[in-house]
Backbone as numpy.savetxt, mean C-alpha at the origin, in Angstrom:
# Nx Ny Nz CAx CAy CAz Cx Cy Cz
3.85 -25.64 2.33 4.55 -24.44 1.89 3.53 -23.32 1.69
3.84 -21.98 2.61 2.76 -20.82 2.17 2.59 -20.73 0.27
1.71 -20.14 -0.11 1.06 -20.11 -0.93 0.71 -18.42 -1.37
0.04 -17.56 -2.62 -0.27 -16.17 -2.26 -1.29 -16.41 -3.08
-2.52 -15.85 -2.39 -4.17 -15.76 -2.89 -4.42 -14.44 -3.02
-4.46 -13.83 -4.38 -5.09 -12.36 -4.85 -6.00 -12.13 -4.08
-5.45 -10.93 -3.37 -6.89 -9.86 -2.55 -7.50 -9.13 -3.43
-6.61 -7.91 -3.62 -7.24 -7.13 -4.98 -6.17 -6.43 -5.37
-6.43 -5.20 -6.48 -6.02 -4.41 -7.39 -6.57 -3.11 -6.48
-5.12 -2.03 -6.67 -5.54 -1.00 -5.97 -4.93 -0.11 -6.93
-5.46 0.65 -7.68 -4.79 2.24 -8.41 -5.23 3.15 -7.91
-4.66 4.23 -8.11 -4.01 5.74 -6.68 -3.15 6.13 -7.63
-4.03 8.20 -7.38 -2.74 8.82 -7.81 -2.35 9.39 -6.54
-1.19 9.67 -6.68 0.02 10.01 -5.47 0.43 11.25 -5.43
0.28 12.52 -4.39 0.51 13.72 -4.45 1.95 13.53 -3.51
2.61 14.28 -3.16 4.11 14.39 -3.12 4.56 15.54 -1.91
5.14 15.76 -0.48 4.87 16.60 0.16 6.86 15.72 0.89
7.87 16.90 0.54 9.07 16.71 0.71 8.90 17.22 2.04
8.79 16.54 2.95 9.36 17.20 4.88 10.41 16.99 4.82
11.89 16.40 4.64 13.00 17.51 4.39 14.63 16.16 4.68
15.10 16.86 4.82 16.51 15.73 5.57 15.91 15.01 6.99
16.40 14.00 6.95 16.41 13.95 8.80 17.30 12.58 9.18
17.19 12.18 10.21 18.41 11.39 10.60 18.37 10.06 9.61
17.82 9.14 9.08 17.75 8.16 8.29 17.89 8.48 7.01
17.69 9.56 6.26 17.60 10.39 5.08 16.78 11.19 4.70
16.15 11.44 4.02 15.12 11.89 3.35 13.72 11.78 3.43
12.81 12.27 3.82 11.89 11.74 4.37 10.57 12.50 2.74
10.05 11.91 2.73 8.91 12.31 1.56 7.77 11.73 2.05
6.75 12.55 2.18 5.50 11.55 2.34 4.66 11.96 1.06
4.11 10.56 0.71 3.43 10.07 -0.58 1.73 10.02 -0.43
0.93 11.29 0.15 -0.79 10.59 0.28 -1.10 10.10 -1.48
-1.68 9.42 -0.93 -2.68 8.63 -2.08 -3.88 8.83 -2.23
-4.53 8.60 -3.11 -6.42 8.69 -3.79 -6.65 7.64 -4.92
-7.00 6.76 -4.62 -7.84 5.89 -5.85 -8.72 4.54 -5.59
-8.84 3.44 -5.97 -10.13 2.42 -5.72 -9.01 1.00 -5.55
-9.94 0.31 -5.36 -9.40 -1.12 -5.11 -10.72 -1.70 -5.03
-10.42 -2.64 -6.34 -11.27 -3.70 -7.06 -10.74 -5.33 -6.16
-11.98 -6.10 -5.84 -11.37 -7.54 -5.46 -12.69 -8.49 -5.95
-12.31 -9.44 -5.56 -13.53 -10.98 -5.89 -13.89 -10.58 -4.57
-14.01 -9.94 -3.54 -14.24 -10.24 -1.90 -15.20 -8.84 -2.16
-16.01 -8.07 -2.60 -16.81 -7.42 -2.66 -17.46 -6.61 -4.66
-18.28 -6.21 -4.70 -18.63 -5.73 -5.79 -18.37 -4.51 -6.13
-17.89 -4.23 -7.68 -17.44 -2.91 -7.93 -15.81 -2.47 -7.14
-15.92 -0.76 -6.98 -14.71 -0.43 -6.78 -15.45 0.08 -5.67
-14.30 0.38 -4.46 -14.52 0.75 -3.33 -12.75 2.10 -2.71
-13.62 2.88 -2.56 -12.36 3.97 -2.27 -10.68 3.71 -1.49
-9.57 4.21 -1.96 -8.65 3.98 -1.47 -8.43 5.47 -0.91
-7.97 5.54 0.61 -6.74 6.53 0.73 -5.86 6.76 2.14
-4.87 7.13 1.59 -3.51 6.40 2.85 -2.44 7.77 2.58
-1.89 7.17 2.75 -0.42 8.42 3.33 0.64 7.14 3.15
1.56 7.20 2.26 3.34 6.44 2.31 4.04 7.12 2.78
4.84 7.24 4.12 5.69 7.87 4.66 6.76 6.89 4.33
7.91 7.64 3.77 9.16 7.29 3.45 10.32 7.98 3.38
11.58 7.44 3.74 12.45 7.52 3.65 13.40 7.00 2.71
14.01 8.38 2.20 14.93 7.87 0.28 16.32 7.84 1.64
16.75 6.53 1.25 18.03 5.40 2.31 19.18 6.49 1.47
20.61 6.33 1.80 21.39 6.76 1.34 21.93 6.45 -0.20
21.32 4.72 -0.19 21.59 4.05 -1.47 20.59 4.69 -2.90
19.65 5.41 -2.34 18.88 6.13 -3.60 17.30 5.21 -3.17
17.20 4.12 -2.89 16.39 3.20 -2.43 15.08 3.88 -1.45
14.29 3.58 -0.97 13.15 3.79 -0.11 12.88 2.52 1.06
12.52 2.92 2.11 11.87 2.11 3.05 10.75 2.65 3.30
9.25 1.87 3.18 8.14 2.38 3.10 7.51 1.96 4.33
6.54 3.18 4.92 5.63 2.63 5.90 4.08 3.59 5.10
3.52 2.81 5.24 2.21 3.08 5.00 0.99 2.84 5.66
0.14 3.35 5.87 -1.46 3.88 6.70 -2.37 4.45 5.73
-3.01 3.05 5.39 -4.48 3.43 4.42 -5.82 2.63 4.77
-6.73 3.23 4.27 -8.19 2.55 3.98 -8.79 1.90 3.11
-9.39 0.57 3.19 -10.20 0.37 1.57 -11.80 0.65 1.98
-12.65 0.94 0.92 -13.67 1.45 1.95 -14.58 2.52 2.48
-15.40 2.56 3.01 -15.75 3.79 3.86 -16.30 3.06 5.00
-16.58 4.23 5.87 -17.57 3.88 7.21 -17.65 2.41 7.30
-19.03 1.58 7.70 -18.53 0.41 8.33 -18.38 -0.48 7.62
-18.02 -0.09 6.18 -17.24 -1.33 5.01 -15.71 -1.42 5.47
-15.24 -0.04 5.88 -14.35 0.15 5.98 -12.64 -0.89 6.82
-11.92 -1.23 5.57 -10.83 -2.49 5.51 -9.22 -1.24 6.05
-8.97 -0.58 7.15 -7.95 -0.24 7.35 -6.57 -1.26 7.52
-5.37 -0.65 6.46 -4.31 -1.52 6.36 -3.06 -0.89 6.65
-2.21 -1.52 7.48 -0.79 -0.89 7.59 -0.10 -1.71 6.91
1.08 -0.98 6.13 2.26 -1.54 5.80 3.64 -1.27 5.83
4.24 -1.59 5.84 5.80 -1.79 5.63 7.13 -2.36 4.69
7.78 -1.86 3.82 8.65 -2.54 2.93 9.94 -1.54 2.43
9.79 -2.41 1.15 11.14 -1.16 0.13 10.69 -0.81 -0.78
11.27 -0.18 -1.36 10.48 0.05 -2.91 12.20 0.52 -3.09
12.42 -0.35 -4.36 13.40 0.22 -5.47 13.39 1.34 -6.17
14.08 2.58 -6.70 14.06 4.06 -7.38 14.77 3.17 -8.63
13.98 3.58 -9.97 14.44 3.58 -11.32 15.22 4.21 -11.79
16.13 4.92 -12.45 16.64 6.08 -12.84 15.61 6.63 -14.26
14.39 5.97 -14.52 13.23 6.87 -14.99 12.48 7.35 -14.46
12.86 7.32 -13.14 12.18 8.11 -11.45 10.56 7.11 -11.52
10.27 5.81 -12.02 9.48 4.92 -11.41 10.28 3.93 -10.14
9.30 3.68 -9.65 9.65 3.02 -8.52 8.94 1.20 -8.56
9.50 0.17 -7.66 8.77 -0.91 -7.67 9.03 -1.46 -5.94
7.51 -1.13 -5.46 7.40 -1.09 -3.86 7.49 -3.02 -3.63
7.73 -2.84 -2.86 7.38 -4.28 -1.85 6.75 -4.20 -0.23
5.28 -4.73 -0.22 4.93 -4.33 1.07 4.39 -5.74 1.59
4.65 -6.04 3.02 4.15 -6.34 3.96 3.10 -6.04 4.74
1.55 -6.52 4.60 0.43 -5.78 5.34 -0.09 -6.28 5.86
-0.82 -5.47 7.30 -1.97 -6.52 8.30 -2.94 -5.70 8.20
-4.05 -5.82 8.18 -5.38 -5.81 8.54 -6.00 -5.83 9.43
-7.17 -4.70 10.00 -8.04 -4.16 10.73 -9.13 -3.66 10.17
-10.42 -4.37 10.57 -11.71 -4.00 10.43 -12.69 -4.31 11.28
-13.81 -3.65 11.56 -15.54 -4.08 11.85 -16.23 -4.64 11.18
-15.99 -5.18 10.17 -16.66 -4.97 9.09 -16.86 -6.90 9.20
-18.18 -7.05 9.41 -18.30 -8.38 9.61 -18.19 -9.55 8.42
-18.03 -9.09 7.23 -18.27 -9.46 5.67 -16.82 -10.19 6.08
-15.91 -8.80 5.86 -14.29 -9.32 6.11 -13.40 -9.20 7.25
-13.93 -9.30 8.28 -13.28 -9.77 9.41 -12.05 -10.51 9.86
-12.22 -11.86 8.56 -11.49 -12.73 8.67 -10.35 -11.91 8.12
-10.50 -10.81 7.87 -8.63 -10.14 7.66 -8.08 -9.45 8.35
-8.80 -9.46 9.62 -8.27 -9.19 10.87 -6.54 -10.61 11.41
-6.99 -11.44 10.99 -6.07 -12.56 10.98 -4.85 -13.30 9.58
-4.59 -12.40 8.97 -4.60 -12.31 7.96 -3.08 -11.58 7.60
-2.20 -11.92 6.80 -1.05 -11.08 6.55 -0.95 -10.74 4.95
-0.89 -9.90 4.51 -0.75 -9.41 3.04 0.79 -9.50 2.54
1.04 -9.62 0.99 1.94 -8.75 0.25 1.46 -8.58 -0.79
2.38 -7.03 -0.87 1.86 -6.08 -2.30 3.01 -6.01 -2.94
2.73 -5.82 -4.08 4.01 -5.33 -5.15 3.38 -4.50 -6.73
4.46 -3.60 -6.43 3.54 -2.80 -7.97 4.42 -2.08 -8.26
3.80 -1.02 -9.10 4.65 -0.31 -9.77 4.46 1.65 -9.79
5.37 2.40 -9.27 4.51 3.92 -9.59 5.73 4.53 -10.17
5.08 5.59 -11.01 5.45 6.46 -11.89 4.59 7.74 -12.33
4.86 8.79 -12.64 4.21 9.64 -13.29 2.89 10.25 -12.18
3.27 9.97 -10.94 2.03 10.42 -10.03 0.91 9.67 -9.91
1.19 8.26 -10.29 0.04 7.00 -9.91 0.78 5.77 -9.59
0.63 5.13 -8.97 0.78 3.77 -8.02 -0.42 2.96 -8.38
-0.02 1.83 -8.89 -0.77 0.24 -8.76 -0.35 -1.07 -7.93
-1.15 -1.33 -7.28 -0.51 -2.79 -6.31 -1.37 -3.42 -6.53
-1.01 -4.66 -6.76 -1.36 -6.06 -6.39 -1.48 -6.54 -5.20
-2.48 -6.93 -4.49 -2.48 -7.12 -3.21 -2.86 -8.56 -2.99
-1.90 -9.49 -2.22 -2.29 -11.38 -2.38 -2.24 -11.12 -0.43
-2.83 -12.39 -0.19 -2.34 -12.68 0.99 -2.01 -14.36 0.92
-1.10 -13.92 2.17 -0.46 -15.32 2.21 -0.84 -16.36 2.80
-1.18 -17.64 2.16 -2.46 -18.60 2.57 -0.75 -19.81 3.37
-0.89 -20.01 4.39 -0.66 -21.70 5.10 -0.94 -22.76 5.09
């Protein structure tokens, strides 16, 4: 039975840029800025991505996301995909699906590799938990 092994901790504050109606709903994109701490390297190492989303008709979100952990050739690029639930205290609680791309010979092995995240944002900051899923 799969299993989930902590990658890391990622906090980001989240700036806010409404591009407008469009055929699925609402489209908001979410860039991000902050670090991501793990056991798989020392200290904090830079986060930053872009959440492109769509608020569904139900009030709900479907998330796609395009970020970095990293710089230059540390650098851990991650895509994702999920939902994130809307609070009516306007916090949210995402659910993502992520794969992994790097050079980076340290962590490579997350080139092969599938993630999930889950966290929590509010107030113009986002925290995820990031595990991947062990076989």
């Amino acid at each position: 039975m799969p299993s989930l092994e902590k990658f890391c901790t990622i906090e980001a504050d989240l700036g806010m840029n409404v591009i407008g109606k469009a055929p699925a709903g609402m489209r908001i994109d979410f860039p991000f800025k902050g670090t991501a701490t793990s056991e798989h390297w020392e200290g904090e190492r830079p986060v930053r991505g872009v959440d492109y989303v769509i608020v569904r008709s139900d009030g709900n979100m479907t998330l796609d996301i395009r970020a970095t952990i990293g710089e230059k050739r540390e650098a851990v690029s991650y895509k994702g995909s999920g939902v994130s639930i809307a609070h009516e205290d306007q916090s949210a609680s995402p659910k993502e699906l992520i794969t992994f791309e790097t050079g980076n010979e340290g962590l490579g092995w997350l080139n092969n590799e599938v993630g999930f995240a889950t966290g929590t944002g509010a107030g113009g900051k986002i925290t995820l938990e990031v595990y991947l899923i062990k076989t």
